[in-house]
C-alpha positions as CSV (number, residue, x, y, z in Angstrom):
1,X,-64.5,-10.3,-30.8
2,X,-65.4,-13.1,-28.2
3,X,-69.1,-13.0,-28.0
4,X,-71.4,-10.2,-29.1
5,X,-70.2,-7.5,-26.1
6,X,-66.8,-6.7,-26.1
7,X,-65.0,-8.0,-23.3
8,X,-62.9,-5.7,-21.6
9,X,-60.6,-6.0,-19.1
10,X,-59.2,-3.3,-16.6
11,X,-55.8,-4.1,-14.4
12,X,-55.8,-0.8,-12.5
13,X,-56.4,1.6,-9.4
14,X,-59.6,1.6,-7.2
15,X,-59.7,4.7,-5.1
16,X,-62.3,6.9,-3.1
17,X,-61.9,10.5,-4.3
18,X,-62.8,13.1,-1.9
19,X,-64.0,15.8,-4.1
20,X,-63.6,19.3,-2.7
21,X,-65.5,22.5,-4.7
22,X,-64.4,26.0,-4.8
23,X,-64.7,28.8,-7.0
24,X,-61.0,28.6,-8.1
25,X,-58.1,26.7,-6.8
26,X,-55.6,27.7,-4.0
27,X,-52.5,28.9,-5.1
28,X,-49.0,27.9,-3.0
29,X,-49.5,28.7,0.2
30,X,-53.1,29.8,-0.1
31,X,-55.9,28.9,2.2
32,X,-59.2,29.3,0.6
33,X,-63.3,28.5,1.9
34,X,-64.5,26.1,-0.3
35,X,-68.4,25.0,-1.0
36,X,-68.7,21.5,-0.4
37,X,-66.7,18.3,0.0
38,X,-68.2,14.6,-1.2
39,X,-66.5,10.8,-1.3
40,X,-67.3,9.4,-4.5
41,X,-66.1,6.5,-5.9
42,X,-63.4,6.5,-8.4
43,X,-60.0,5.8,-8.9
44,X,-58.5,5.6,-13.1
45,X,-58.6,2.0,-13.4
46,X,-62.8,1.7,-11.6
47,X,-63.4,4.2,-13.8
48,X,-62.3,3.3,-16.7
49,X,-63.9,-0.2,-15.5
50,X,-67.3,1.6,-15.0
51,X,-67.5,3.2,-18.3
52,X,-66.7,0.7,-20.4
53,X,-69.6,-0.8,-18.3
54,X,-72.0,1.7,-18.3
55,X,-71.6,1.5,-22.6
56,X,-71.9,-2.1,-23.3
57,X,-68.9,-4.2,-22.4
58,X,-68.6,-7.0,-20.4
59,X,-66.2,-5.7,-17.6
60,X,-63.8,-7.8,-15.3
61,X,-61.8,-5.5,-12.8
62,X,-58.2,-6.8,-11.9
63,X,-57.2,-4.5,-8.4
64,X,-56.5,-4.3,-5.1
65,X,-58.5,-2.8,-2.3
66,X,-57.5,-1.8,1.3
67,X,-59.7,-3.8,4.3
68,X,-61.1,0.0,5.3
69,X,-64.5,1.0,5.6
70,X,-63.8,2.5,1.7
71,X,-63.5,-1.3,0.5
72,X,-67.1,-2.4,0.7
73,X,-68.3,0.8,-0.7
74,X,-65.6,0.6,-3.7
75,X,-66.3,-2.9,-4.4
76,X,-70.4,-2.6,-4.3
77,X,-70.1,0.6,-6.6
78,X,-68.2,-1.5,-9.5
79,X,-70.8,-4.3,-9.0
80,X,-73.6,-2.3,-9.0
81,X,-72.2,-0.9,-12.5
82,X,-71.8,-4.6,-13.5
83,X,-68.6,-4.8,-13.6
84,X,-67.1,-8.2,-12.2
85,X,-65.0,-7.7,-9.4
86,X,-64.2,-11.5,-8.7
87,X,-60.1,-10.6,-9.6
88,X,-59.9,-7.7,-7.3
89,X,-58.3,-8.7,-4.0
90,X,-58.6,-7.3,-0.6
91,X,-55.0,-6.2,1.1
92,X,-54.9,-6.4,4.7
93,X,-53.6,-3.8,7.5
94,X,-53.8,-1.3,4.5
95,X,-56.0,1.7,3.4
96,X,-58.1,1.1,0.0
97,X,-56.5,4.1,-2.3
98,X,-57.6,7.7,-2.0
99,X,-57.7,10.8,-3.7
100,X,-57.7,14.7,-3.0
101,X,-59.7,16.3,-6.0
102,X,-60.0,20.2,-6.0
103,X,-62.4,21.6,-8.8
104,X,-63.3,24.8,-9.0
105,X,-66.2,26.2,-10.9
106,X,-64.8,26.4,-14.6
107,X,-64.8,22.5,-14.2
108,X,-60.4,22.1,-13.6
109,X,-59.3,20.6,-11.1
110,X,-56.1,19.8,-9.2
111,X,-55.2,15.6,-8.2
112,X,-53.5,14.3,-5.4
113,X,-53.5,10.0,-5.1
114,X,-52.6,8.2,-2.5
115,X,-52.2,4.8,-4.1
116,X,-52.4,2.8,-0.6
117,X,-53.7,-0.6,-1.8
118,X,-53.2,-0.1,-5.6
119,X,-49.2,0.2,-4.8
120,X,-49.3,-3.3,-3.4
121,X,-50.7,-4.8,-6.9
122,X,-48.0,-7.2,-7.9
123,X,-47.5,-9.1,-11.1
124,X,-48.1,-12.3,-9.0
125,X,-51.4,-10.8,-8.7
126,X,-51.5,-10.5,-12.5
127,X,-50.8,-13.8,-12.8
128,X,-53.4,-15.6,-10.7
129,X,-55.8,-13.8,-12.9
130,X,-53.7,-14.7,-16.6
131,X,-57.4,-16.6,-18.2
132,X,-59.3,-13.7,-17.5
133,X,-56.9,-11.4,-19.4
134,X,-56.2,-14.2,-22.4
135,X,-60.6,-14.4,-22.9
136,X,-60.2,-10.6,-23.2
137,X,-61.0,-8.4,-26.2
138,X,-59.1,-5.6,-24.9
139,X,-56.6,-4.6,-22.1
140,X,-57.2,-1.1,-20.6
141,X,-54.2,0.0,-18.5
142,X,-53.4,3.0,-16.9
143,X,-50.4,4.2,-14.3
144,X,-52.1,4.5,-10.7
145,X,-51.0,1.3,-10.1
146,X,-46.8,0.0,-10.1
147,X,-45.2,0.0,-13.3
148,X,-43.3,-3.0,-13.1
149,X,-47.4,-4.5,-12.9
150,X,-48.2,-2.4,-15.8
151,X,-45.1,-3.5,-18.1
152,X,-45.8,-7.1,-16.8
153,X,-50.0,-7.0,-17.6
154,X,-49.4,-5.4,-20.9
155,X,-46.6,-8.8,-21.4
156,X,-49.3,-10.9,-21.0
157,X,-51.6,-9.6,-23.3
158,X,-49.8,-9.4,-25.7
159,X,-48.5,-12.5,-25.1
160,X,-52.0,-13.9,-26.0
161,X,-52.8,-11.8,-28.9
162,X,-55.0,-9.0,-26.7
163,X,-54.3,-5.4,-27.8
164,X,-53.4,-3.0,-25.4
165,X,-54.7,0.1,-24.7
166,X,-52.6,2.4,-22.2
167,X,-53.9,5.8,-20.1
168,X,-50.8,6.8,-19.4
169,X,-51.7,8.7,-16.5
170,X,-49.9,9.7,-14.4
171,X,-47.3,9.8,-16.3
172,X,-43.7,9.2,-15.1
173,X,-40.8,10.8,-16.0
174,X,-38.9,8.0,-16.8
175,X,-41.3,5.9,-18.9
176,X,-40.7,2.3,-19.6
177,X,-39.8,1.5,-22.9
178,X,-41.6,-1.3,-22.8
179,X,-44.5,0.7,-22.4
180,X,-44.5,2.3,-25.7
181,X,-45.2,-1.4,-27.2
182,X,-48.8,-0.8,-26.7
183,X,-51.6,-0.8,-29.2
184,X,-52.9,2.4,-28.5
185,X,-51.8,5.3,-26.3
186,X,-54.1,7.8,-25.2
187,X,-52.1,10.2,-23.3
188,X,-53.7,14.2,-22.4
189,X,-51.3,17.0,-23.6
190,X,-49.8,16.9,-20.2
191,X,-49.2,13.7,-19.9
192,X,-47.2,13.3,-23.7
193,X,-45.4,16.5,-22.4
194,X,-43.6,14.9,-19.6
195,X,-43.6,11.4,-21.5
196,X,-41.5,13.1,-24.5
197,X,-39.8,16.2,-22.1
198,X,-40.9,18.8,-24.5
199,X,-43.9,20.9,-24.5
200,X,-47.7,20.1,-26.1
201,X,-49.5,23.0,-26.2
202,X,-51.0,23.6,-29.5
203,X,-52.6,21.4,-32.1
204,X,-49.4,21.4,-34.3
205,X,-47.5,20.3,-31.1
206,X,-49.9,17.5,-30.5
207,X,-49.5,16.0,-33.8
208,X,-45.7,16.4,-34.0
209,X,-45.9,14.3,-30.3
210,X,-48.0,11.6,-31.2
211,X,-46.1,11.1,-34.5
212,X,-43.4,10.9,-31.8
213,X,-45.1,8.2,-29.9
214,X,-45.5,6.0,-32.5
215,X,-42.1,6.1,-34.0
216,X,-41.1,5.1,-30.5
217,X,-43.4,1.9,-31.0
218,X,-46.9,2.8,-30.2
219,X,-49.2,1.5,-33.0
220,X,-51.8,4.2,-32.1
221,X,-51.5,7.0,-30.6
222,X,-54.0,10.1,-29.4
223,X,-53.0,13.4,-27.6
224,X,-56.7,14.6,-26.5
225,X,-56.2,18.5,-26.1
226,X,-59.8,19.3,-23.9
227,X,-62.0,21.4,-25.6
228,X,-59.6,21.3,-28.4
229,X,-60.5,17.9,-29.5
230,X,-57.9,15.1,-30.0
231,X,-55.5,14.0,-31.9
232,X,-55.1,10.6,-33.6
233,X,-51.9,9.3,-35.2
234,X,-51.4,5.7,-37.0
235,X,-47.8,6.6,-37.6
236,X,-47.9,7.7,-40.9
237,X,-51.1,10.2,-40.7
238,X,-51.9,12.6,-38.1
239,X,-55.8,14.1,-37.7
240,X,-57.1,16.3,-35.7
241,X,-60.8,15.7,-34.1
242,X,-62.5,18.7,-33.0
243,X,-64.2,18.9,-29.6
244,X,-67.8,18.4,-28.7
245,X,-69.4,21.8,-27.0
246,X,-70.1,21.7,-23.9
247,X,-70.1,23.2,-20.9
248,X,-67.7,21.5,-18.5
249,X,-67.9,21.6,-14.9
250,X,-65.8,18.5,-13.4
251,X,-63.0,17.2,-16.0
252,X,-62.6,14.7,-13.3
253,X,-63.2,11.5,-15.2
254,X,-63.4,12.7,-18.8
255,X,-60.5,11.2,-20.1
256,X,-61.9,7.8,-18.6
257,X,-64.8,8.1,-20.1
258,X,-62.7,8.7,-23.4
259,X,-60.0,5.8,-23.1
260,X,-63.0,3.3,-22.6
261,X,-65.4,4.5,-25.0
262,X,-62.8,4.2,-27.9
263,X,-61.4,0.9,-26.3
264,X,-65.4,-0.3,-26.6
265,X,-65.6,1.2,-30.1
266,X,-63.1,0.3,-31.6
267,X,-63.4,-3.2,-30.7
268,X,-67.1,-3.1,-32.2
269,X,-66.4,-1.6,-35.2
270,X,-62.5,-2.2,-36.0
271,X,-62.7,1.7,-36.9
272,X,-60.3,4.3,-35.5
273,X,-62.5,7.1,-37.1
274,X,-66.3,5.8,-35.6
275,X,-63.9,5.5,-32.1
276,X,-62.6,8.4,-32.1
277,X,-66.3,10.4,-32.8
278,X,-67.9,8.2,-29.5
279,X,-64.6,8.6,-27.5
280,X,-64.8,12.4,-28.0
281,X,-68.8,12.5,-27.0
282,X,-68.1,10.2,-23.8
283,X,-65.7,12.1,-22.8
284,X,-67.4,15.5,-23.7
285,X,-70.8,13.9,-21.7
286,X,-68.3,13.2,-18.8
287,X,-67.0,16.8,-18.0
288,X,-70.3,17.9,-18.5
289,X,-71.5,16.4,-15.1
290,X,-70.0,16.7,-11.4
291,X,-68.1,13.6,-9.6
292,X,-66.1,10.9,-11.4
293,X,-68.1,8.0,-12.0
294,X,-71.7,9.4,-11.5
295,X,-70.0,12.0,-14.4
296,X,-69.6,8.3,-16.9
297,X,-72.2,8.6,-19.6
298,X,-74.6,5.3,-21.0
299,X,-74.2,4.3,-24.3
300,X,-77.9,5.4,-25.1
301,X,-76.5,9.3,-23.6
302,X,-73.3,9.0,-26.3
303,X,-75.1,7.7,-29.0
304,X,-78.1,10.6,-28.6
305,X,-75.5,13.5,-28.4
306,X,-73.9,11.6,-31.6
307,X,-77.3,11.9,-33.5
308,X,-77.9,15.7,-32.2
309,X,-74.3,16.6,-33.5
310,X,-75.1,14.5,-37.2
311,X,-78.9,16.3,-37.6
């Protein structure tokens, strides 16, 4: 590790998510009254940004913004976080990205992006930006942003020695192949589902898919499950990690909160098990609270629901 915080770097999407509540989702063709509407900041790769902020890391944010009145509001919410936002650009005659987030009151929710700006992240962009990603501990990647920048930021990394860690979210149906070259992949069910084309519903599915994921080249990989835990796969053992109770209300951001809380612990403590137990309890914390990044929990909030669970 380079210096006593981990140092973390995020190449992804910055979005404004208009959140809209209701007591359960439309369904086709349904128009429903729902309770409220709010913009709050978000967007996979701000988020993941803000968490890994939010529980210790030293954050630099590699992105692209639109020149809309969302911009200034993006930018000064990753800043006000900490997070360094001197490698995110500003695109011109564009839109910053946005998002249409339905939740209803059992905490799921439905997710529409719009990448705008993040579509126009190119891996020219990348490159201006190579010396911030070779003084990195850690990569976080995730899909809201073009593949072809994803395969070619995850080439540089590892090109330096940097593990990867990839949020395969949203997942494509054609996924690269170079994309399984990762260090860690921490798909939901959903997600492996569409990456593998075969179903991931049960815990016994979930272990049979990320044993899939790593003999496709993925040194670690997790399927988290919800309240069903997570499952965590080194290519040759498969374990299960049971959930965190809580009551969740916005699943929004929770598997942010869980992609950067095991990127920051496992950098700390070179322990998949330790990462694992604070990646579950982030991302337990973060569905336990409404919005996407007001939803991203402190270190000091992870570590106190860790101590509750151990007493």
């Amino acid at each position: 590790m380079k210096g006593n915080s981990p140092r973390i770097v995020v190449v992804g999407s910055i979005n404004m998510d208009l959140v809209v509540r209701c007591e359960s989702l439309p369904r086709p063709g349904e128009t429903i009254l729902a309770r409220s509407s709010t913009e709050v900041p978000g967007g996979k790769g701000a988020n993941q940004a803000v968490a890994a902020s939010r529980l210790g890391a030293k954050v630099n944010m590699i992105g692209r913004v639109g020149d809309d009145s969302f911009a200034s509001k993006l930018l000064s919410g990753l800043h006000s976080n900490g997070v360094d936002t001197s490698s995110v650009l500003t695109t011109a005659s564009i839109a910053s990205g946005v998002a249409v987030i339905g939740v209803q009151d059992n905490g799921q929710n439905q997710i529409m992006v719009v990448p705008n700006s993040n579509g126009l992240l190119t891996p020219n962009d990348v490159d201006m930006f190579e010396a911030v990603i070779q003084n990195a501990d850690i990569l976080l990647l995730q899909l809201e942003i073009p593949l072809v920048t994803a395969v070619h930021a995850a080439a540089i990394a590892r090109a330096h020695g940097v593990p990867v860690l990839l949020d395969p979210a949203p997942a494509p149906k054609e996924f690269p192949a170079e994309l399984f070259n990762v260090d860690v992949m921490c798909p939901n069910q959903s997600e492996a589902a569409v990456i593998l084309g075969r179903h991931v519903n049960t815990i016994d599915e979930a272990k049979s898919a990320a044993a899939d994921l790593c003999s496709r080249g993925v040194r670690l990989a997790i399927v988290t499950l919800g309240g069903e835990g997570a499952i965590v796969c080194d290519g040759s053992t498969c374990t299960w990690r049971d959930a965190f109770a809580i009551d969740a209300v916005d699943t929004t951001a929770a598997g942010d909160a869980f992609a950067a809380a095991f990127a920051v612990c496992w950098i700390e403590s070179n322990s998949v098990d330790q990462a694992m137990f604070f990646s579950c309890a982030a991302g337990a914390l973060a569905a336990s609270v409404h919005g996407a990044q007001p939803s991203l929990p402190s270190r000091r909030d992870v570590v106190s629901l860790l101590q509750r669970t151990a007493k």
